[in-house]
Every structure is written in structure tokens, then in C-alpha cells.
ROBA-262234 format. One record per residue: residue number from 1; residue in three letters; x, y, z of N, C-alpha, C in turn. Coordinates in pm, 1 decimal. Layout:
<recs>
pos/code/n.east/n.north/n.up/ca.east/ca.north/ca.up/c.east/c.north/c.up
NUM/Ala/X/Y/Z/X/Y/Z/X/Y/Z .
...
</recs>
This chain:
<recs>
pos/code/n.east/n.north/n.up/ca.east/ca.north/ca.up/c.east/c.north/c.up
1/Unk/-206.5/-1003.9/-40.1/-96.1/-911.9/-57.1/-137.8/-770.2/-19.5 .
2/Unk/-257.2/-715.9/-137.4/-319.9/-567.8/-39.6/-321.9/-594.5/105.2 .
3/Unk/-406.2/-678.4/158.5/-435.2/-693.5/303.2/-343.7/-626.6/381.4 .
4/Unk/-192.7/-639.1/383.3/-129.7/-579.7/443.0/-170.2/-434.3/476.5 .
5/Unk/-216.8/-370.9/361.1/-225.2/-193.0/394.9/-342.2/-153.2/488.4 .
6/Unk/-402.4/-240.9/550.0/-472.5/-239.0/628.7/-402.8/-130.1/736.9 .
7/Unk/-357.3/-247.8/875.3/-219.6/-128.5/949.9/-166.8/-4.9/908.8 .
8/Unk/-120.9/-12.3/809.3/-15.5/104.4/781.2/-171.9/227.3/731.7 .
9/Unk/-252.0/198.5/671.4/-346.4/291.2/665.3/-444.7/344.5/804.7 .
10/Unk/-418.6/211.5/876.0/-504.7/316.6/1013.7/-402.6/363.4/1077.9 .
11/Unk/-256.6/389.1/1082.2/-176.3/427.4/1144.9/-165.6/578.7/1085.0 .
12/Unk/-159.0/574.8/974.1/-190.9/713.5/909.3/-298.6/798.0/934.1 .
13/Unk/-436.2/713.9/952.1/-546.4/816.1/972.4/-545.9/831.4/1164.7 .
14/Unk/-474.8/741.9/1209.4/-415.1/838.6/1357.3/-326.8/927.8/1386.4 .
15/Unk/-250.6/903.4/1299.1/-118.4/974.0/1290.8/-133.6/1135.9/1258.6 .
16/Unk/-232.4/1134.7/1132.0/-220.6/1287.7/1072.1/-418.6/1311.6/1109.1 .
17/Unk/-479.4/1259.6/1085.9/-635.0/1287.2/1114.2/-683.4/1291.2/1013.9 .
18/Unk/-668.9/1217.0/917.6/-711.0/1198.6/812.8/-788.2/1062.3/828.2 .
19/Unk/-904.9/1050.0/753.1/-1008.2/945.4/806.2/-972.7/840.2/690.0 .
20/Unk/-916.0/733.5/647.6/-930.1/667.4/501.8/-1025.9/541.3/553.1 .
21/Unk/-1064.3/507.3/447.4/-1194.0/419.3/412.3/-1111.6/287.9/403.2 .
22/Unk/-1169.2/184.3/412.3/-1110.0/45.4/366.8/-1013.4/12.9/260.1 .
23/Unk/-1087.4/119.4/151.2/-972.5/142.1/34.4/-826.0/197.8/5.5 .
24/Unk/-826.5/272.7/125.4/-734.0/375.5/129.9/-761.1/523.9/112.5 .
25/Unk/-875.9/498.1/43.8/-960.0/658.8/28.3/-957.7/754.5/107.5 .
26/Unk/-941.6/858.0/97.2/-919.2/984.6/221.5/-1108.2/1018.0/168.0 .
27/Unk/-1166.4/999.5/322.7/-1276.4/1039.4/327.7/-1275.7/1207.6/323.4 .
28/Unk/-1327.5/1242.9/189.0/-1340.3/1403.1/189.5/-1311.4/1420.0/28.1 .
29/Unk/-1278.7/1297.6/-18.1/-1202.5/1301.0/-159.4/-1292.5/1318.5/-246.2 .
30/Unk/-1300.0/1360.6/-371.6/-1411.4/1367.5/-476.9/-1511.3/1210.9/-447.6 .
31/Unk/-1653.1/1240.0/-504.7/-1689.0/1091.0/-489.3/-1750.4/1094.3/-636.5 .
32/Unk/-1776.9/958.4/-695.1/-1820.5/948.6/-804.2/-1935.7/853.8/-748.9 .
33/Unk/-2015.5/801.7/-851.5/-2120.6/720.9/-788.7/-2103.1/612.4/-888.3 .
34/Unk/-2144.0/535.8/-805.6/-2075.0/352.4/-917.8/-2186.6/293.8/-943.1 .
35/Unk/-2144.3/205.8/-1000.1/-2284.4/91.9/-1074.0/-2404.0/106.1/-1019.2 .
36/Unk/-2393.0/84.3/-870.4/-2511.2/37.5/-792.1/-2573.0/185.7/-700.1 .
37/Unk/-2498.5/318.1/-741.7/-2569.7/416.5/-707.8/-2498.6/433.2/-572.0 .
38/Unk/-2446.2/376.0/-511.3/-2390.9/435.9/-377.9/-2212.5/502.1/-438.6 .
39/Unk/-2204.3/586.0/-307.0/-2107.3/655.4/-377.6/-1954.6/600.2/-294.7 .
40/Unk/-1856.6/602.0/-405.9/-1737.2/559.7/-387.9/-1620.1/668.1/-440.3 .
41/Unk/-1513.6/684.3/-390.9/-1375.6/724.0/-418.3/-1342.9/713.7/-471.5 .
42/Unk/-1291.5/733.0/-646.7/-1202.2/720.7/-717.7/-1079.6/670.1/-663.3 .
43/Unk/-985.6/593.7/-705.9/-862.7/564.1/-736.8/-748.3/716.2/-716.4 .
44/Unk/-801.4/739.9/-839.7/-738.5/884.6/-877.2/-734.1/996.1/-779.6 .
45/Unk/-866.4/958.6/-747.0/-915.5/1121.4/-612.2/-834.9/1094.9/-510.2 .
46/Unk/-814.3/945.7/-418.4/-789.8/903.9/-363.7/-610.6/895.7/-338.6 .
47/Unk/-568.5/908.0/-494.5/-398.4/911.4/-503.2/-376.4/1065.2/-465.5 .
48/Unk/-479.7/1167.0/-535.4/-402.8/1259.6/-543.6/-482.5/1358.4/-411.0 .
49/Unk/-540.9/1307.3/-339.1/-567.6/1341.3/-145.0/-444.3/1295.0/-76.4 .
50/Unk/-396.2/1203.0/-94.1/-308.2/1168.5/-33.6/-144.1/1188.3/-55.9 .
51/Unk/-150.0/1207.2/-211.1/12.9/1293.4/-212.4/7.6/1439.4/-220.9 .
52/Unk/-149.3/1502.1/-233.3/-172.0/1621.6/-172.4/-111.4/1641.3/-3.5 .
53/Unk/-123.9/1564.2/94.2/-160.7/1568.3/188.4/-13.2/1563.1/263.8 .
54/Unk/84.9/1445.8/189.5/206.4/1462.8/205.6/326.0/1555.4/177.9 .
55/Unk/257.6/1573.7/36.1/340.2/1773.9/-10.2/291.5/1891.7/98.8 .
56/Unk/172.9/1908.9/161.0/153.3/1998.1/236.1/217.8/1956.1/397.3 .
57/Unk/254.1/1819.5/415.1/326.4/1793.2/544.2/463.4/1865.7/519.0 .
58/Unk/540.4/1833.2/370.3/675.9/1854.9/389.9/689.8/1999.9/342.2 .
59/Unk/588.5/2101.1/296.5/606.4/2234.6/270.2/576.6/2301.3/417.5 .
60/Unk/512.2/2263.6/519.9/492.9/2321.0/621.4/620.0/2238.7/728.4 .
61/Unk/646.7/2166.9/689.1/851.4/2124.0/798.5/955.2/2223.1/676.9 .
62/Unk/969.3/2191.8/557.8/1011.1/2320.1/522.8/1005.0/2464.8/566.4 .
63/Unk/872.6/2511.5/590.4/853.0/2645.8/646.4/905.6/2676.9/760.5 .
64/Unk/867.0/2600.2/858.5/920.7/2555.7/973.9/1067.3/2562.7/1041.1 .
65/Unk/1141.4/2499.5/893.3/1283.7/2499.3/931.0/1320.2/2652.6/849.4 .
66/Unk/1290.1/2646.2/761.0/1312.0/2866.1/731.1/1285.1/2934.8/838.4 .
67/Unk/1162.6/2889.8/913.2/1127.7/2986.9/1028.9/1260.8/2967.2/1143.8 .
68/Unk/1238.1/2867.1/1203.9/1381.5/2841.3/1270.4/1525.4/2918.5/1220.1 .
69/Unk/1544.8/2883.5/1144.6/1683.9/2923.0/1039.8/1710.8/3098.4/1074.1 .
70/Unk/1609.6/3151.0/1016.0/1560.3/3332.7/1016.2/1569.2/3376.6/1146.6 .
71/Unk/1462.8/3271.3/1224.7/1465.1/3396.3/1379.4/1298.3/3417.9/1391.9 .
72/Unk/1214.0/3394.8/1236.4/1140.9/3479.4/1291.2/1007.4/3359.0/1271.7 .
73/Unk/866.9/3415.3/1298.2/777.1/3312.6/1351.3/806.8/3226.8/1512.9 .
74/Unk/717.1/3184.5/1508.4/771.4/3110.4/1628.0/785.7/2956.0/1692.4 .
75/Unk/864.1/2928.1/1568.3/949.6/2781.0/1525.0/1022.5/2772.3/1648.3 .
76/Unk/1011.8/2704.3/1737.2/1114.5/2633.9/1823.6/1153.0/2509.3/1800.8 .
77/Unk/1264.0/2436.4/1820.9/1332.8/2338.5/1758.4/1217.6/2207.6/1806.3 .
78/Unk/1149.5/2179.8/1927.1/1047.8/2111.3/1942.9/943.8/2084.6/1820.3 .
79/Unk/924.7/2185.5/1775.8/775.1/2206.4/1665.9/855.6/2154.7/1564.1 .
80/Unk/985.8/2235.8/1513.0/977.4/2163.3/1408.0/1052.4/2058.2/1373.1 .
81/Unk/1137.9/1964.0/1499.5/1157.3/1852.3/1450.2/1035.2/1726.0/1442.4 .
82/Unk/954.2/1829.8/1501.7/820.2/1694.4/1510.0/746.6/1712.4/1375.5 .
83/Unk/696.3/1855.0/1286.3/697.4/1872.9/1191.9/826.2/1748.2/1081.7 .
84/Unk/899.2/1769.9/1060.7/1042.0/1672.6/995.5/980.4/1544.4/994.0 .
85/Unk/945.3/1517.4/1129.7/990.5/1369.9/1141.9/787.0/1314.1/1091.7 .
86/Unk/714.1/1421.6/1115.6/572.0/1374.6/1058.1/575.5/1375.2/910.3 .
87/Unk/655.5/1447.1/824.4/660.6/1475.2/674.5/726.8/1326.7/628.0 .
88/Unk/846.6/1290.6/706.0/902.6/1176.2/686.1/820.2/1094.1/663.1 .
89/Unk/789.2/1021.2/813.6/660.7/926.1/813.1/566.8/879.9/727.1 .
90/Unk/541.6/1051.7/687.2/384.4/1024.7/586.1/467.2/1032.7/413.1 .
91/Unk/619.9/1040.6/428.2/663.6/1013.4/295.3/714.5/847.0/268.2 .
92/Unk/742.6/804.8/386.1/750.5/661.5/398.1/668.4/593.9/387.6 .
93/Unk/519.3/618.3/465.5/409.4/521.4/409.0/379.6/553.1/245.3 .
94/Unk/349.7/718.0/226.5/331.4/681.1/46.6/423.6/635.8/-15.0 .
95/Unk/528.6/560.3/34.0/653.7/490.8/-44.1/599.5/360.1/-46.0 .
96/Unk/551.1/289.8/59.8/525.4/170.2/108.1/389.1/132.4/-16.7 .
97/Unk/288.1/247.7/7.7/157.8/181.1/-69.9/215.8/192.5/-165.1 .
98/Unk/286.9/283.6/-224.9/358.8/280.3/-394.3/391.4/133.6/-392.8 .
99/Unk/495.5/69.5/-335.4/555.9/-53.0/-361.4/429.6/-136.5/-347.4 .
100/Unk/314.5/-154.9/-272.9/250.1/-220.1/-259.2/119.7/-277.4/-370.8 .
101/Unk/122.9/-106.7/-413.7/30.3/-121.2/-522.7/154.3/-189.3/-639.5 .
102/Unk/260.2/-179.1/-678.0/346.1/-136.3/-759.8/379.8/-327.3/-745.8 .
103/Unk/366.1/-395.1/-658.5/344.5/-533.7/-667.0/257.4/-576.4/-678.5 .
104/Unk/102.9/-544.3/-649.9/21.6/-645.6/-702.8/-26.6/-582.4/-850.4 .
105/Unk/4.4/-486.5/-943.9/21.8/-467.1/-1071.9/120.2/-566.8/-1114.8 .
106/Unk/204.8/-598.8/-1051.7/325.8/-733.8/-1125.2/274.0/-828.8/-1133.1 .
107/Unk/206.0/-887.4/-983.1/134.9/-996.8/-1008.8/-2.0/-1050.9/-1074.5 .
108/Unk/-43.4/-866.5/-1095.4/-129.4/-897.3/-1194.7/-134.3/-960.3/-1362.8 .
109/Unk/-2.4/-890.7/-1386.6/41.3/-915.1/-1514.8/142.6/-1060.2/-1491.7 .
110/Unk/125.6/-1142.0/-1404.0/176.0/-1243.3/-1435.7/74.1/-1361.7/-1439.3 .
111/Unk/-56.1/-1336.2/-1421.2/-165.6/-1414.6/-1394.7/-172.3/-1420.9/-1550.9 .
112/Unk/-267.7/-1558.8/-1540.5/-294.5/-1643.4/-1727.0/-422.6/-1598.5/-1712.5 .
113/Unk/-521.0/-1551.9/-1782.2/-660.1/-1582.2/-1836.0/-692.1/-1636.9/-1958.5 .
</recs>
């Protein structure tokens, strides 16, 4: 079921230049060091790089379209519908891993031990 986020995560780290790890991890994220001494990504670090990363896509297509709107900067309708439509994108995939994670938590809790 994860397997899927495979794709949709290297499409993202082409898309915006963000490097993620197998996990989904945005390489750059806090690291903690685990059992065995090599170091790994938090969960946590890892959620909040990445809806960091999408609030700063859609505050800079926001800006973008103020700039347009005003007159001033130098927003031409090129920049910032490509701005728009990259904020989108990267709000659609963190929709996607939401649902994704957000199902195998269901199917976790439907498993017997």
C-alpha cells in the first residue's frame, strides 16, 4: 500500500528540488540517530519539511498574484501562473500522502495481534 508513494515522491523531488529519501524524508530535515547509530529522519521532521515547504510554495503564488494585481514587482502573468499551478501540485501531493498515510493507519488498526 505505502509502495505506491514511491512515484509521487520522486516526482516531487523533480518537480520542486527537494531531495526525499526512500522514506519520504526531505534530505536537510533534523536527523536523530537510531538504534544502530546511523542517522535517520524523524517522522515529525520529515512532516513538518514538507508542509513547511508547501506553505512557502503557496505564500510566494500569493505574493505573486498581489504583485500582479498592484503593478508593482515584476510578476508577469507567465511567472505567476506557473507559481499557482506549482503551489497546487505540491498541495495535491501533500493531500495524496495524507490519504495514504491516513490508510495504512486504518489498516493498521484493523490487523489482530
Amino acid at each position: 500500500m505505502i509502495a505506491g508513494l514511491g512515484p509521487a515522491l520522486g516526482t516531487y523531488s523533480s518537480m520542486y528540488g527537494t531531495a526525499l529519501n526512500s522514506t519520504g524524508a526531505a534530505q536537510g530535515a533534523a536527523k536523530v540517530t537510531g538504534a544502530a547509530g546511523e542517522d535517520t529522519a524523524s517522522f515529525t521532521d520529515a512532516l513538518q519539511a514538507a508542509v513547511g515547504s508547501v506553505d512557502s510554495l503557496q505564500k510566494n503564488a500569493d505574493q505573486q498574484i498581489t504583485n500582479m494585481l498592484t503593478g508593482s514587482g515584476d510578476a508577469d502573468l507567465n511567472k505567476v501562473t506557473v507559481s499557482v499551478e506549482k503551489a497546487d501540485v505540491a498541495f495535491q501531493l501533500m493531500m495524496q500522502v495524507r490519504n495514504k498515510v491516513v490508510n495504512a493507519y486504518q489498516e493498521m488498526e484493523k490487523m489482530q495481534f
